[in-house]
C-alpha positions in Angstrom: 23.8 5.4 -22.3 21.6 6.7 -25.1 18.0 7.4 -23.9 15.4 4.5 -25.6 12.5 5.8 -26.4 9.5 3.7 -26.7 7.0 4.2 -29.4 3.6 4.1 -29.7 3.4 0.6 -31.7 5.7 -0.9 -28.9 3.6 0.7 -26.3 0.8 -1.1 -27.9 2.3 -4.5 -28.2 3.4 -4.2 -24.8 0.3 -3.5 -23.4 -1.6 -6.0 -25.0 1.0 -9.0 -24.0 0.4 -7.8 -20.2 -3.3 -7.1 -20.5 -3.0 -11.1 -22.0 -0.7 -12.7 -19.3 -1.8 -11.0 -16.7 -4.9 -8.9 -17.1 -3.4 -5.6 -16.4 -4.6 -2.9 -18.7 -2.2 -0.4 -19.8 -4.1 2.9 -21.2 -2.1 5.6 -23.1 -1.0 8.0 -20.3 1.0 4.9 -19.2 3.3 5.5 -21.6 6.4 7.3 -20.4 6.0 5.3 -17.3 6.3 1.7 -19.1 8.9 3.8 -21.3 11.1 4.3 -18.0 10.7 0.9 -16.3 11.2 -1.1 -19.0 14.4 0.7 -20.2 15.9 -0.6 -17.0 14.5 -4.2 -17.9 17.0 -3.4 -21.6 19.7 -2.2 -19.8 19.9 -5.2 -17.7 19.6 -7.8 -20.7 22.2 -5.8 -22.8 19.8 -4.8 -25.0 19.8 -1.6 -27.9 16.4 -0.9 -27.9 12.5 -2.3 -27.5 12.4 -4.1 -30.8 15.1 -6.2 -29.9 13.1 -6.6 -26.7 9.7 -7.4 -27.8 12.0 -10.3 -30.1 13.6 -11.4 -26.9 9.8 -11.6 -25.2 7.9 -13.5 -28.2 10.8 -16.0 -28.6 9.0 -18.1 -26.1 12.0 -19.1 -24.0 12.3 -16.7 -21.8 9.4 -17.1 -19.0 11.9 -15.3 -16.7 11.6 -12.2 -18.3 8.2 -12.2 -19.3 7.8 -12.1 -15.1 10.0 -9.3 -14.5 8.2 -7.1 -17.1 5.5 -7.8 -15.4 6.4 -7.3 -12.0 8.6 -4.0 -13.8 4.7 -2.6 -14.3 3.1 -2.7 -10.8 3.8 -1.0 -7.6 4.6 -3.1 -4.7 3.3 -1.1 -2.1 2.8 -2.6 0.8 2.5 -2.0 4.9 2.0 -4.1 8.5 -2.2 -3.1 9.1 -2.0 -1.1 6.2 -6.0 -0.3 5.8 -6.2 -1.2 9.9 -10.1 -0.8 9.7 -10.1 -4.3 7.8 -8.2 -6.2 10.7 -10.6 -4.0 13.7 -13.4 -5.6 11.4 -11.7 -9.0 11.7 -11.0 -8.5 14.8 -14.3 -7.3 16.4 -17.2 -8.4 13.8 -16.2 -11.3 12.1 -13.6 -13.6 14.5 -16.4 -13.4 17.5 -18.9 -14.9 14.8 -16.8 -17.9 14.0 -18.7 -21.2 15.7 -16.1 -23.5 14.2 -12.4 -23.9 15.1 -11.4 -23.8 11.7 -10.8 -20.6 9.4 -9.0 -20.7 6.1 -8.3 -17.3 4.7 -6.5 -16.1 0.9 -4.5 -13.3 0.5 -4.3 -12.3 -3.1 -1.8 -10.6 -4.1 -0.2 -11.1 -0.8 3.5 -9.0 -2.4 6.3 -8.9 0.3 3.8 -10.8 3.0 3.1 -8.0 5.4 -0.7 -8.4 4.2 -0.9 -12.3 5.7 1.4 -12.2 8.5 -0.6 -9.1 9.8 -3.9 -11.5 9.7 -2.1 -13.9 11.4 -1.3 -11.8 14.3 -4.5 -10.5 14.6 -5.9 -14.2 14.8 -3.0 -14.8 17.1 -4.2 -11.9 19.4 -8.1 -12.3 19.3 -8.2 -16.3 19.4 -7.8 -18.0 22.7 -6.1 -21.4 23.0 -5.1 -20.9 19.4 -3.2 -23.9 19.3 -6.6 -26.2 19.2 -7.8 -23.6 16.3 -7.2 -25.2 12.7 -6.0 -22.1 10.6 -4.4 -21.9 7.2 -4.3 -18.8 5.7 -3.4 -18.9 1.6 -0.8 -16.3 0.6 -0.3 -15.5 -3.4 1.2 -13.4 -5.6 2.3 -13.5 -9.2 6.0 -12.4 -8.9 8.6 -14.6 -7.5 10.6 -11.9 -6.5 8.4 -10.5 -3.9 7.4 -14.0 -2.8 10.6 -14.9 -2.1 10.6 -11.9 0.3 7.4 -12.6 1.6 9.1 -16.4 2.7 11.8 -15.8 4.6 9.5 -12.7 6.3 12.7 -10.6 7.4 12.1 -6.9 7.3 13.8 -3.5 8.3 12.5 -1.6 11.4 11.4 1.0 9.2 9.0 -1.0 7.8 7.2 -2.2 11.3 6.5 1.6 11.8 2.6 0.8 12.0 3.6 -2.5 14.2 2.7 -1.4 17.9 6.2 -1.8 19.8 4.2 -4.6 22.2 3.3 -6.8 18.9 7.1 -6.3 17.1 8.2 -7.4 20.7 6.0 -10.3 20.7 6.1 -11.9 17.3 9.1 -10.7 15.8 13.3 -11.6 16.6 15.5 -9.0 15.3 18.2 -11.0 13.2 20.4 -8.2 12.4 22.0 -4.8 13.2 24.2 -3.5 10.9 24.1 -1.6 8.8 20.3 -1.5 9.6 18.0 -3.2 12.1 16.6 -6.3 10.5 13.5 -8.6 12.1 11.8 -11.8 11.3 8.7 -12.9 11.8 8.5 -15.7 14.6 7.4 -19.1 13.7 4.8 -19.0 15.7 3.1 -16.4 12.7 5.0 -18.3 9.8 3.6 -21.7 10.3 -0.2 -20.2 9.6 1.0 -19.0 6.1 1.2 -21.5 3.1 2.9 -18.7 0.4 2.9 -19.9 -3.4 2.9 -18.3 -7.1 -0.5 -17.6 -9.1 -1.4 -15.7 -11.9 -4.8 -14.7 -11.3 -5.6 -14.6 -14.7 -5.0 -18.3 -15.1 -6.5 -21.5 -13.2 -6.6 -21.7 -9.8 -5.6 -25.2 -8.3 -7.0 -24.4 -4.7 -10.7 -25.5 -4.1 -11.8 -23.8 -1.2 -14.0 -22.7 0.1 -12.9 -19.5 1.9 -14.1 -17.5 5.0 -12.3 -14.6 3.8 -10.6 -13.6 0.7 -8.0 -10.3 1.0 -7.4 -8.7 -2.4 -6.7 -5.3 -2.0 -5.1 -3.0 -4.5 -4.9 -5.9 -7.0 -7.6 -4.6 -9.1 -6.8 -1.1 -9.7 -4.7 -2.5 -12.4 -7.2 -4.4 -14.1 -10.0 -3.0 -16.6 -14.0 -3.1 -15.6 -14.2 -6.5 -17.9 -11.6 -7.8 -15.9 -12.8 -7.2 -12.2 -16.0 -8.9 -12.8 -14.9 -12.0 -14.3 -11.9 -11.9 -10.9 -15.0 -11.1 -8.4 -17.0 -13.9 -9.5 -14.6 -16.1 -9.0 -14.3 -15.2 -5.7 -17.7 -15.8 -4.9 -17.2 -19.3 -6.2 -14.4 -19.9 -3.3 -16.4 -18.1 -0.5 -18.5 -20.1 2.3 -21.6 -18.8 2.9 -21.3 -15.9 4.7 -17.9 -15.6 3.7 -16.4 -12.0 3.1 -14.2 -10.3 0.4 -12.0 -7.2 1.5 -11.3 -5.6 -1.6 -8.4 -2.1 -1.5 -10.3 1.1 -0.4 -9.3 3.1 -3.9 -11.2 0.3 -5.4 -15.2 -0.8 -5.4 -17.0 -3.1 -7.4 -19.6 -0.5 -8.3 -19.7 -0.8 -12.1 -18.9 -4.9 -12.1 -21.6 -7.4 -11.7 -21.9 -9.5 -8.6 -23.6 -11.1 -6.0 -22.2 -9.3 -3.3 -23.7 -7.8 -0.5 -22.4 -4.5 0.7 -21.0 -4.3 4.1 -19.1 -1.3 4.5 -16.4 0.6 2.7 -13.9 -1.7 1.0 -15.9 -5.2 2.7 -18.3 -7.3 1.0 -20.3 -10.3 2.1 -21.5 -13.2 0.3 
């Protein structure tokens, strides 16, 4: 197939309809990257080349595809404990603290679900008598795709690597075997996890309010603008006291808030 190339005007129309539906900001040296994971969004649809797929786009019935373009433009990287000084804060400053048998916590931008099943365990782990504990803990994302993941919680060994063997033997079932070694996540860390779609650009239905809000590498895509208006929402959602764990490439230096500084990465309200 023909190489498509994508020029600058489609660049630009591009990049504004993300930066509209979903905030991210695409800046010039994204270019040949949007140029190269797009093209496989054309190829796909049967499509010649991006005019024809900026029509398909604006046409207004295709929500579908509107989704996959924009999940086509961020990086799902993801890990069990990825960041593991966040859950040794959890673990040893902030669940000893709780007076109340009742935490709710929001994962934002929780992609393929290792971010909120890896709170759960730690809860699971640092909580006795868990059982008479009231705990809901709010997983989101914007792409369906990854939520769907996320759901049915079934991953490859390869992906437990930072899972110590005592935990995978504890909270997960290995469901398959061939061609590669496949496990689930036990019910016992499922049933703590509500998982549902949200653009976080748009309303949010939940009310709150939050001990604990995860949104890590979720705001590396957005502009300075951007991250204020997202962190003062937050703040909105928090208790008292409540704390905001944001990625550890990111900061809110430069963005307005009400924050207090804990430590790299945490913020308390």
């Amino acid at each position: 197939m023909t190489p498509v190339k994508l020029e600058k005007e489609q660049f630009e129309r591009i990049s504004q309809l993300v930066y509209h539906l979903a905030g991210i900001h695409l800046h010039a040296g994204k270019q040949e990257l949007v140029n190269a994971r797009l093209t496989k969004r054309l190829r796909a649809l049967g499509l010649k080349n991006f005019d024809a797929y900026m029509e398909y786009l604006e046409s207004g019935s295709h929500q579908g595809e509107l989704v996959a373009m924009i999940e086509a433009m961020t990086t799902n990287k993801t890990s069990f404990f990825r960041e593991s000084q966040h859950f040794d804060y959890l673990r040893e400053r902030i669940l000893p603290e709780l007076k109340a048998r009742r935490i709710r916590i929001w994962s934002a931008g929780c992609s393929s679900g290792e971010e909120p099943y890896s709170i759960a365990i730690v809860l699971n782990e640092a909580i006795q008598n868990i059982s008479l504990w009231d705990i809901s803990i709010l997983a989101t994302d914007l792409s369906t795709r990854m939520l769907a993941r996320a759901r049915k919680g079934v991953y490859e060994i390869n992906q437990l690597r930072e899972v110590p063997a005592v935990l995978v033997s504890k909270y997960f079932t290995c469901v398959e075997t061939n061609p590669v070694r496949r496990y689930q996540v036990n019910e016992s860390i499922r049933r703590h996890v509500h998982f549902a779609r949200l653009n976080l650009m748009e309303a949010w239905p939940m009310r709150g309010p939050f001990d604990l809000i995860f949104c890590r590498n979720v705001m590396i895509y957005f502009d300075k603008p951007t991250q204020g208006r997202l962190v003062n929402r937050f703040w909105k959602l928090l208790k008292p006291g409540g704390y905001l764990f944001v990625g550890h490439s990111e900061s809110l230096t430069g963005s307005p808030h009400k924050f207090r500084y804990v430590q790299p990465a945490i913020y308390m309200k």
